[in-house]
N, C-alpha and C positions, 0 to 999 in steps of 0.2 A: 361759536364753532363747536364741531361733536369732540375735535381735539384739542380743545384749551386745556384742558387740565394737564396735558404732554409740553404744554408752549412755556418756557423760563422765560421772565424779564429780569434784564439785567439795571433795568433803569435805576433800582433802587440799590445797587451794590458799587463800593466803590472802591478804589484802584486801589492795590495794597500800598500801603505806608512806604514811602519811602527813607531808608536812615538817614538821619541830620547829623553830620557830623559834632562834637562837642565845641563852644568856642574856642579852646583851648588847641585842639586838634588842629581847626581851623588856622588859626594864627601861628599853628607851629608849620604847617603848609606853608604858606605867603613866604614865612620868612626863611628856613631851609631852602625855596625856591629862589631865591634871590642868591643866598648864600653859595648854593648850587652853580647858580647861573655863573658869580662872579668867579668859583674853581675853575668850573668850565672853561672860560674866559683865559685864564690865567693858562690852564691845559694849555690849549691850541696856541696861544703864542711861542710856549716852551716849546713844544709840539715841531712848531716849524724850525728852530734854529736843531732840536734835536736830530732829525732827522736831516739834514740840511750835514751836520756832522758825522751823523751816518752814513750815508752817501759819501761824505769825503774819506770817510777809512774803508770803503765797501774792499773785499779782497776778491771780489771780480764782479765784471760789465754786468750781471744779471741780479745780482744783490743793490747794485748802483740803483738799478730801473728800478725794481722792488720800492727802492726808500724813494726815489722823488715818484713815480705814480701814488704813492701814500702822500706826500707835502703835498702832489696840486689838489686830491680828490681832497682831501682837509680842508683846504685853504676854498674851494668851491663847495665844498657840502656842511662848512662850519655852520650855519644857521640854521640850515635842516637837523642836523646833529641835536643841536644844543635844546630847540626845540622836543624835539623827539623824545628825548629823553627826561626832561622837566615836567610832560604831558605823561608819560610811563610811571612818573614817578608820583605825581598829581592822582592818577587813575588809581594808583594804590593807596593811596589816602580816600576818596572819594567811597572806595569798595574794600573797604578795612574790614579784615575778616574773611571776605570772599575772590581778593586776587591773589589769583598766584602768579608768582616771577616763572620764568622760562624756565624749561628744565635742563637748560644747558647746566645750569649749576647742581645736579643731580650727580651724586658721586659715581663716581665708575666704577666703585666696587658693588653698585646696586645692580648695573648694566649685564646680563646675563650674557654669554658670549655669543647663544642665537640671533636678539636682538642685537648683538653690538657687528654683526656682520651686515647688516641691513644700514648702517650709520655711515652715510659718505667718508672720505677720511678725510675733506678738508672740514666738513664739519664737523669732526673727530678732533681735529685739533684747533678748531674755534673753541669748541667746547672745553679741552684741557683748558686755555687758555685763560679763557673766562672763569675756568672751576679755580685756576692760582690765583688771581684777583682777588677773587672771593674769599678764601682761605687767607689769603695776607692780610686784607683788610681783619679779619675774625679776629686773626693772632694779634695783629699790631694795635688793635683799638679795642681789645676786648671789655676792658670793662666800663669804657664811656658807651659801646654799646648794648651793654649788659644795663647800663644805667638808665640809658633811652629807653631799650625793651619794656624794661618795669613800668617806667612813668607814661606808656603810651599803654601797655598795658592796663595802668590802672583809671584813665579817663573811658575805659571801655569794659566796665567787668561783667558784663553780657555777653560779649564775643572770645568763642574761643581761639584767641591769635600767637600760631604759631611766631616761630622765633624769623623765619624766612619772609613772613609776610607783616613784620613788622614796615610799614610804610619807606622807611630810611632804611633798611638792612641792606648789610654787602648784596648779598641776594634782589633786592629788588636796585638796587641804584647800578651795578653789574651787568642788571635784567634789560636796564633800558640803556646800556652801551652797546651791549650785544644786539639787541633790535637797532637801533642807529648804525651799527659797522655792516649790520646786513644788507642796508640799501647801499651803503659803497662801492662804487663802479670799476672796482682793480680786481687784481687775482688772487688768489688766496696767500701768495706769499707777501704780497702789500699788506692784504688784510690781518694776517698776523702783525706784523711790524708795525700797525695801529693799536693793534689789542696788547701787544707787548709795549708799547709808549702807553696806555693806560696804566698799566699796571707799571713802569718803571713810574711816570709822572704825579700821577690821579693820586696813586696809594702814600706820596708823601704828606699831600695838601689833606686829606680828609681827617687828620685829627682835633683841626681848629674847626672844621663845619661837626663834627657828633660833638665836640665840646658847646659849640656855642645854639645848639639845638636841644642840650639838654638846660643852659641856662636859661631857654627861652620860657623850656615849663616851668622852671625855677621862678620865673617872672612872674608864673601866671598860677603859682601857687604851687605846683600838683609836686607833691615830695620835696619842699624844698632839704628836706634835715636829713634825706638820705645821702650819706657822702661816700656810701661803698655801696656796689650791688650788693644782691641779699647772698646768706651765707648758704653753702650745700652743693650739690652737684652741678658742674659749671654745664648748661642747657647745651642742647645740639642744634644747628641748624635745623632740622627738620624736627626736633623735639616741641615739648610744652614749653609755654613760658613757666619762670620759677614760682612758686603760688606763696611764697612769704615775702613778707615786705619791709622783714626786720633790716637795719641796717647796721654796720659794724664801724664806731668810730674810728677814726686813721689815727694812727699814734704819732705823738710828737717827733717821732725820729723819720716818719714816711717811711718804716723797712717794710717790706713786703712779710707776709704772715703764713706763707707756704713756700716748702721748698719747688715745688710744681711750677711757681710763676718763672723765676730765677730757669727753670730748666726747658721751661716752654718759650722762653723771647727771643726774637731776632737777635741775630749777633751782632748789627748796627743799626737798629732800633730799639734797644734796649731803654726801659722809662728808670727815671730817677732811681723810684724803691728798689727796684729789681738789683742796677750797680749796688745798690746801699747794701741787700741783703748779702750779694754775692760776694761783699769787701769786706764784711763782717765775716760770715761762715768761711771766710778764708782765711783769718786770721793774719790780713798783710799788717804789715807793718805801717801805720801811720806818719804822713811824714810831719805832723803838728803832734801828734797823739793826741789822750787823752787831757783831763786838766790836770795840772801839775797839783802837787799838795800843795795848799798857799797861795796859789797861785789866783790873780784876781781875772776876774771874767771880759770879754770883750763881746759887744750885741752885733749885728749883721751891720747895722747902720753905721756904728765907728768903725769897723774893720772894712767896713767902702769906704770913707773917707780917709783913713790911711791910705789905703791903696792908690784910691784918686793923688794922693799926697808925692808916693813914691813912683808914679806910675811913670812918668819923662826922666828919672834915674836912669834907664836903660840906654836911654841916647846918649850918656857919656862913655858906656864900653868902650872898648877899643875892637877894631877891625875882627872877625871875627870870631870872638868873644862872646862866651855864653856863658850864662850864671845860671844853674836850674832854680826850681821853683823856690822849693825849700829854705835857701842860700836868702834869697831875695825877702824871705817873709821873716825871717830871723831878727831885722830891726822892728819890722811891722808888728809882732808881738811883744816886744816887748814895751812893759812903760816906763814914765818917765825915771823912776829909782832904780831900774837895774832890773826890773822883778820879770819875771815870763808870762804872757797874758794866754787864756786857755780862751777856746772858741768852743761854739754850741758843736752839737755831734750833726746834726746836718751839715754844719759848716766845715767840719774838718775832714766830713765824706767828701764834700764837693772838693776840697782842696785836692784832697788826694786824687781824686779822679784825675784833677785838671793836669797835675803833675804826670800820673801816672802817662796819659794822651803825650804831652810835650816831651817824655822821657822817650818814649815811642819815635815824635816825628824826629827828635833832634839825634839820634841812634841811628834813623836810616840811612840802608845808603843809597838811597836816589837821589839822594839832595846833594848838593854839594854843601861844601864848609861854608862858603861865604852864603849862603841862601838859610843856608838853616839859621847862622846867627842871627837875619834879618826876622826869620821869621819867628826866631825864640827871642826879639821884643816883644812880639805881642802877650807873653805870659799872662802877667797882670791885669792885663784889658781882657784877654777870654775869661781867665776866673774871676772876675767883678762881673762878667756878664752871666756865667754860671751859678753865680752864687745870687743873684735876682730872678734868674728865669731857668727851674729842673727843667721843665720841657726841652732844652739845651741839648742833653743828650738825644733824645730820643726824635725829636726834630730837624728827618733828613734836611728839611727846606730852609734851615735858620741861615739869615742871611752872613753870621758869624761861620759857622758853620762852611757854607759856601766857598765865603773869602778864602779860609786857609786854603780849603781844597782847591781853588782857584791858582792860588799863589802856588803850591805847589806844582799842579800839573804844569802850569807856565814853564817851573829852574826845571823840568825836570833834565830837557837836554841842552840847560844853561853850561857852558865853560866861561872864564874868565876870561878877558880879554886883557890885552897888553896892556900895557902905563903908556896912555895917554889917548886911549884910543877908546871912543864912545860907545856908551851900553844902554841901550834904550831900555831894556828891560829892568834891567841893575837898577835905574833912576828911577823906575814908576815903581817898582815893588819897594825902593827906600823913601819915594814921597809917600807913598800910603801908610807905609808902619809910622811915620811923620806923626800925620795927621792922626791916627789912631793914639799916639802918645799923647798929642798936646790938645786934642780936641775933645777926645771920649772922656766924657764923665759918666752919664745910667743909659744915655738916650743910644739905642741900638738901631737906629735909622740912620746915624753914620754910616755904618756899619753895609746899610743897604745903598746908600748913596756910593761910597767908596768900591763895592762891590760892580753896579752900574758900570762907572767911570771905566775900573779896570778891565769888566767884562768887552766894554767897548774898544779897550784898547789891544786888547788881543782879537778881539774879531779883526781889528784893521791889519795888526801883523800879521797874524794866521792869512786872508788875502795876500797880503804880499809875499810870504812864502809858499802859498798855493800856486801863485801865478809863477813865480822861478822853478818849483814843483812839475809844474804841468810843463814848463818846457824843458825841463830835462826828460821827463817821461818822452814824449815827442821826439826831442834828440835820440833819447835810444831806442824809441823802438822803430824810428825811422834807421838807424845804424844797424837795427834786426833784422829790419826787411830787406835792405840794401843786401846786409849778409848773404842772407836767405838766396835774393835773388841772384847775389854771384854765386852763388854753391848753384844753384840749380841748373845755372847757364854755360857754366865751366864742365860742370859733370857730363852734360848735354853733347856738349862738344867734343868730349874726351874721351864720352861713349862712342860716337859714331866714328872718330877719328882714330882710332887706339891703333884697329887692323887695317888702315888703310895707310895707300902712300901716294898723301896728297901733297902739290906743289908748293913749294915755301912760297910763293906770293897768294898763293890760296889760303895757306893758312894763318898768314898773316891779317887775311880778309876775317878769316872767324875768330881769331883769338881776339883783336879788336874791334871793328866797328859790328860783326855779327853778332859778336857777344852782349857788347851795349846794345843791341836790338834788342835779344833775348833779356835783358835784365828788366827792361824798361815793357816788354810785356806781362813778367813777371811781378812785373808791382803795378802795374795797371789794372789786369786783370787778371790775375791767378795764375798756375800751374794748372787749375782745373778747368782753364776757360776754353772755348773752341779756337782763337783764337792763338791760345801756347798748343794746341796741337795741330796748328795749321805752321804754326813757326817750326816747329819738331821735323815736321812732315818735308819741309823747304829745305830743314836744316839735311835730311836723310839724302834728299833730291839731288844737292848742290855739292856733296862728297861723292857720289857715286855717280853724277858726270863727270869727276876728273878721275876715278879710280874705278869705273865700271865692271865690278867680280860678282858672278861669274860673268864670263863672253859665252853668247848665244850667237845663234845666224841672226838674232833679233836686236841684236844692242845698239846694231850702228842706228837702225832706222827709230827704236828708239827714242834714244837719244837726238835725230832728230828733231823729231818732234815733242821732248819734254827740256830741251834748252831753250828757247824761247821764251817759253813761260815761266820757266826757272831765271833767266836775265831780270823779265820785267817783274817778276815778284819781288826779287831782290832790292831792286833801284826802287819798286814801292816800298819796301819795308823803310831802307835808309835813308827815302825822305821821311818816312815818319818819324823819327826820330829826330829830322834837321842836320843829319849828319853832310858833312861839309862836299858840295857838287862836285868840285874839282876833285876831292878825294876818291868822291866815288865812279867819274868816271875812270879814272884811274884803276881803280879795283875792278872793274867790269872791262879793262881791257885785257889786264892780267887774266881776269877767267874768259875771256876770250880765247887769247893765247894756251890756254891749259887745254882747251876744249879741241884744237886744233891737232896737239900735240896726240888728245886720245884716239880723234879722229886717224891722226897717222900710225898711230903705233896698231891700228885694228885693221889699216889696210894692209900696214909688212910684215903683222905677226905671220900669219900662216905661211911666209914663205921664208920665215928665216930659219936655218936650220935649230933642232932642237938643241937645249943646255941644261939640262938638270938644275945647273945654278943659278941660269935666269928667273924673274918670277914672271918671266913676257909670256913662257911660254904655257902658262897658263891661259892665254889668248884664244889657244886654238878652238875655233868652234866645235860645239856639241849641240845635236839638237836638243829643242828646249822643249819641255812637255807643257809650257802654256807662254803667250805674248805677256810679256809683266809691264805691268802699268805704273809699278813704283820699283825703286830696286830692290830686291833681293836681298836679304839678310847676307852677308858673308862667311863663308863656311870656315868650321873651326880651324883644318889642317892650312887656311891658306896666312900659312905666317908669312909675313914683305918686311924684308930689310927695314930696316926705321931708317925713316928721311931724317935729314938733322933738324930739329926740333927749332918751331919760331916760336921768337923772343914773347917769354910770356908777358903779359900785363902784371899790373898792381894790385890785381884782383885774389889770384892764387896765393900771395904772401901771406895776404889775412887766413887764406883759407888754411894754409898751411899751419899757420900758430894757432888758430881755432882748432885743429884738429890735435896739436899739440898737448892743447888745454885742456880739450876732450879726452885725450888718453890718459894725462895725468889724473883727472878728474876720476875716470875709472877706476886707476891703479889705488886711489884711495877709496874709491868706494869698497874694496875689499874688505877695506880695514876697519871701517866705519859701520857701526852698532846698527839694525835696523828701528831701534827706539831714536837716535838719534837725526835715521834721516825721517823720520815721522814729524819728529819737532820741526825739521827746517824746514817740510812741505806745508804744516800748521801757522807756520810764522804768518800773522796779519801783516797787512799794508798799512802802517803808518805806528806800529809793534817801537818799541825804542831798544836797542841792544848799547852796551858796552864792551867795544873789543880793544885789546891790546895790540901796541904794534911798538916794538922797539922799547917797551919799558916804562911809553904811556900808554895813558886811558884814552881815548876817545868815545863819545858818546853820540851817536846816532840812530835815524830811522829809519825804520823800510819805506823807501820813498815807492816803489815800483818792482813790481814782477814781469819779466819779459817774456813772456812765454814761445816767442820765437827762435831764441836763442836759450831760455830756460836760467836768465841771470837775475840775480835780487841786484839788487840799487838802492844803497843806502848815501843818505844825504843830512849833513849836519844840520842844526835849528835856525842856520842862513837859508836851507835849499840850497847848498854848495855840494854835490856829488865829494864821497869820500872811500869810497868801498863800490867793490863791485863781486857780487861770488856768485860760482855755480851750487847747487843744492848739495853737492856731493863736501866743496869746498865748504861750504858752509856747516853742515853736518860735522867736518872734522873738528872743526875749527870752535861749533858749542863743546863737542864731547871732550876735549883739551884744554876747556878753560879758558881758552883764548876769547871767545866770544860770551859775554852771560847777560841775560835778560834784564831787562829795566819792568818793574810795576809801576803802570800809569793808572791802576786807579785811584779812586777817591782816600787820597790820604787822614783823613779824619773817622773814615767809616770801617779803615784796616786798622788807624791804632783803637777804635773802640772794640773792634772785635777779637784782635791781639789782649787786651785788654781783660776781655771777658776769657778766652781762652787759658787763659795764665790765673784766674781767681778761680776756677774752674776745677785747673789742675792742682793748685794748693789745697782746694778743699779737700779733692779726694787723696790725697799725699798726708 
């Protein structure tokens, strides 16, 4: 051809190389994936009962939907999920070096405000949401991922991999929850409430998966003798990796070696070293101390077996009896001559801590007396677990861990009950300290068993006070609407009736069975239905045939022809209701008779002489500038003697002392802070308060907010209503002392962070 020398063959070139992963890389894939899958796993079941409890404290109908459209889409899109994101995370291994994670994890302070006006705002706040994740995981596991970085780093020293594209980093494992929540079929306020249970749930479990992904390259060679990341500028997420690979032995004592760690830890994730440095530079007081002069040594392993020794001691206290730690260890040290035995300096950090925690829970006062003794048995058994496993501390998920905050949340609105009279809870929190005395030796799967158990035994109580719960709720706001609908139906009546002077058996007809019409429309179908304004409209109709103001040449004819319809609407209404036949004709004869009377009184008005002090003679025709087809509003100046008033119903009594309550309610709101009534508007549903009444304590929760009637409904840990206030009441009633809060949370994770607060302040003191 004249153009071969133009024609490429490609025959002989061939397809670029593709990168082979290291086998090392490989194998650390497979089994992170697995490791992954089984979090996962463990997520979504926590996942459901958490949300399941969220829902049941929701403080209103739309946060309720929120959490269970989150539980079903979970519970239906778990396999897609879990998939999803194992493949996400696979992709990043496979293309090491050249994936990048989403850039949802891209800081906002990178985000220039042009473009950040362009950024939807529920993806605005997927994104924060996703960016705290990330950032928690960074802080809480920094240097086992610091650890990983390096040794993936170094099976690749080819590739320049940043710190985000390390294959496991917050950033890519984050990267493919975030793509997984995006196929979720709810609305952004569900899809928060998924991303925020990641990050409450996910971020506890991931320090045994980067632990046990860095012993896998440990397995397989790569760095085993590194035991500290390398030393110098702690890398950024978006930074280089570290380019040394020197490593810095850990010291026998495990303290941490900068003041920066100590000041950068969560305040109830806090790792072993960090407490150790922070208990040192603070100078507490030890409560073993140091080794005495003379004094001969004890190893971890005899100082367990003592303890295993003395550990069932604490069952012979006496009833509410608590002995702190200290007291307790005082035989434990010493030996057989009389002499005082000194413990290793790890060892007398842990003690301290354990005490310092127990000092905490057995001080508070959420607990009662008898709970706290119960649960200051378990002294012994938490520090022989602390003192075999540091991760203790810093280990939201530790099944020891769990239990206390278990038990506690349980007493929190525990009272005592009378001598003789059964305490289901009393017995299962005293079988488990039991068992934890006479069973616990090292093995901590007690520990997860006993947790189980009692977990299950409060799901089953928690039902059974949900369900006395829910029908108290029901009771009152069924006694809200009721209200409601006599106030509306009485007003109604009161309205139209007020200027008129209608026949005592007339209004005998409205004050009862018309008004039970009116009520029962009223909760049927609304104030705003067509129906309550076809009732309104009957109710206008049916006063103004027996009182018809003004008289026109038009009234009588009328009236004619709008009684008829007015009879049979009426006798429709009253059967609707079932209201009793004989009754009603009865009533319908009376406005018979009333009708007759008006009928006469329009034929003799005009010829009876006039009377100033009649109000008859109002009668007298005037023409009318239009035929009216409904009555006429009644005119201000036409005041009428008041008929004598029929016997009101059982309706207006309520209304009367409700209004009563209502004034008083006001007459304190004057007095009352507006900080204060903010607090009682904030008050959650299912919040615990302690109010005073006569000298005791009572301890309850906000079982219910009524918004009908605007009452809180607090109900003891039967589900026995015991309180009932308006916000106004309630506002006074915090700001006086009378009422004060209960903290239900996580009692192990407030005295760790009390804990660190308080080493904190001494240092700087």
């Amino acid at each position: 051809m004249v153009h071969d020398n133009k024609v490429v063959s490609f025959s002989g070139q061939k397809p670029p190389a593709r990168f082979s992963l290291p086998a090392s890389l490989v194998r650390l894939r497979d089994a992170s994936g697995q490791s992954l899958k089984s979090v996962l796993a463990s997520f979504f079941d926590r996942a459901d009962d958490a949300l399941f409890e969220l829902a049941d404290r929701a403080g209103s109908n739309l946060d309720q939907t929120a959490y269970f459209d989150a539980m079903r889409e979970l519970r239906l899109r778990r396999k897609a999920m879990v998939v999803s994101i194992l493949q996400y995370v696979s992709q990043a291994f496979n293309e090491i070096g050249r994936f990048q994670p989403q850039q949802s994890a891209r800081s906002l302070d990178e985000v220039d405000e042009e473009s950040l006006s362009l950024v939807d705002h529920s993806q605005l706040e997927q994104q924060v949401a996703v960016d705290n994740l990330i950032n928690k995981l960074r802080n809480r596991y920094t240097e086992q991922i610091r650890l990983l970085t390096v040794r993936v780093g170094h099976l690749v020293p080819g590739i320049e991999l940043k710190d985000a594209q390390m294959p496991l980093s917050p950033e890519i494992i984050c990267g493919g929850v975030a793509e997984a929540c995006a196929d979720l079929d709810i609305d952004i306020r569900a899809k928060l409430v998924v991303l925020k249970l990641f990050d409450r749930l996910l971020a506890d479990t991931l320090g045994d998966f980067y632990k046990e992904a860095n012993r896998t390259l440990i397995s397989e060679g790569v760095m085993p003798d590194m035991k500290r990341p390398p030393t110098g500028k702690v890398p950024s997420r978006s930074g280089q990796r570290g380019s040394g690979e020197s490593s810095v032995p850990t010291s026998a004592s495990g303290q941490a070696d900068s003041a920066s760690e100590s000041q950068g830890m969560s305040q109830s994730q806090a790792t072993f070293s960090e407490l150790s440095a922070l208990l040192h530079r603070g100078e507490s007081n030890a409560v073993t101390g140091g080794s005495p002069v003379g004094g001969s040594y004890i190893d971890t392993d005899r100082l367990m077996a003592r303890l295993t020794e003395a550990q069932s001691s604490s069952r012979q206290w006496g009833e509410g009896t608590v002995v702190p730690l200290n007291e307790q260890l005082q035989p434990i040290l010493r030996s057989g001559d009389g002499n005082s035995l000194s413990v290793g300096q790890v060892d007398s950090d842990v003690i301290n801590l354990v005490s310092m925690l127990f000092d905490f829970i057995l001080e508070d006062r959420q607990l009662h007396p008898v709970m706290k003794a119960l649960i200051g048995r378990l002294q012994i058994p938490v520090l022989k677990v602390a003192l075999s496993d540091k991760n203790f501390f810093n280990r939201g998920g530790h099944p020891v861990r769990k239990l206390l905050n278990e038990l506690a949340l349980s007493a929190i609105g525990w009272t005592e009950k009378k001598v003789g009279q059964r305490d289901p809870l009393r017995d299962k929190i005293e079988s488990v300290v039991d068992r934890v005395l006479t069973e616990f030796t090292t093995n901590v799967s007690l520990f997860e068993e006993l947790l189980k158990d009692f977990s299950h035994f409060m799901d089953l109580d928690r039902r059974r006070r949900e369900l006395v719960e829910q029908r108290l709720r029901d009771a009152e706001e069924g006694r809200a609407r009721q209200e409601r609908a006599s106030q509306a139906a009485d007003g109604l009546v009161k309205e139209l009736t007020e200027q008129r002077d209608v026949p005592e058996p007339v209004a005998g007809l409205l004050s009862e069975a018309w008004t039970r019409y009116l009520q029962w429309v009223v909760l049927r179908e609304g104030e705003e239905s067509d129906r309550w304004q076809h009732a309104r409209n009957l109710t206008e109709q049916l006063v103004w045939s027996v009182d018809p103001r003004p008289v026109t040449d038009t009234t009588r004819s009328d009236l004619l022809r709008a009684i008829p319809a007015i009879v049979d609407d009426l006798r429709k209404a009253l059967q609707d209701i079932s209201w009793d036949p004989f009754a009603t004709d009865a009533a319908i004869r009376d406005l018979e008779l009333a009708h007759v009377d008006v009928f006469q009184r329009l034929v003799t008005a005009p010829s009876r002489p006039e009377s100033p002090s009649e109000p008859e003679d109002l009668l007298v025709p005037e023409p009318a500038a239009e035929q009216p087809v409904e009555p006429p509003e009644p005119a201000a100046e036409d005041a009428v003697k008041a008929t004598p008033a029929p016997a009101e119903p059982e309706v207006p009594v309520s209304v009367a002392s409700e209004a009563a309550s209502q004034a008083d309610a006001e007459t304190q709101t004057a007095s009352v802070s507006p900080e204060w009534l903010s607090k009682a508007e904030s008050l959650r549903v299912g919040s615990w308060i302690e109010l005073t009444r006569d000298e005791t304590r009572v301890r309850c929760k906000l079982a219910a907010f009524i918004k009908a009637t605007g009452k809180y409904i607090f109900v003891n840990r039967s589900g026995a209503k015991v309180a009932e206030y308006l916000r106004q009441e309630l506002a006074a009633d915090m700001e006086s002392g009378k009422i004060s809060m209960l903290d239900d949370g996580l009692i192990f994770d407030r005295a760790l962070e009390s804990i660190i607060d308080n080493l904190r302040s001494s240092r700087k003191d």
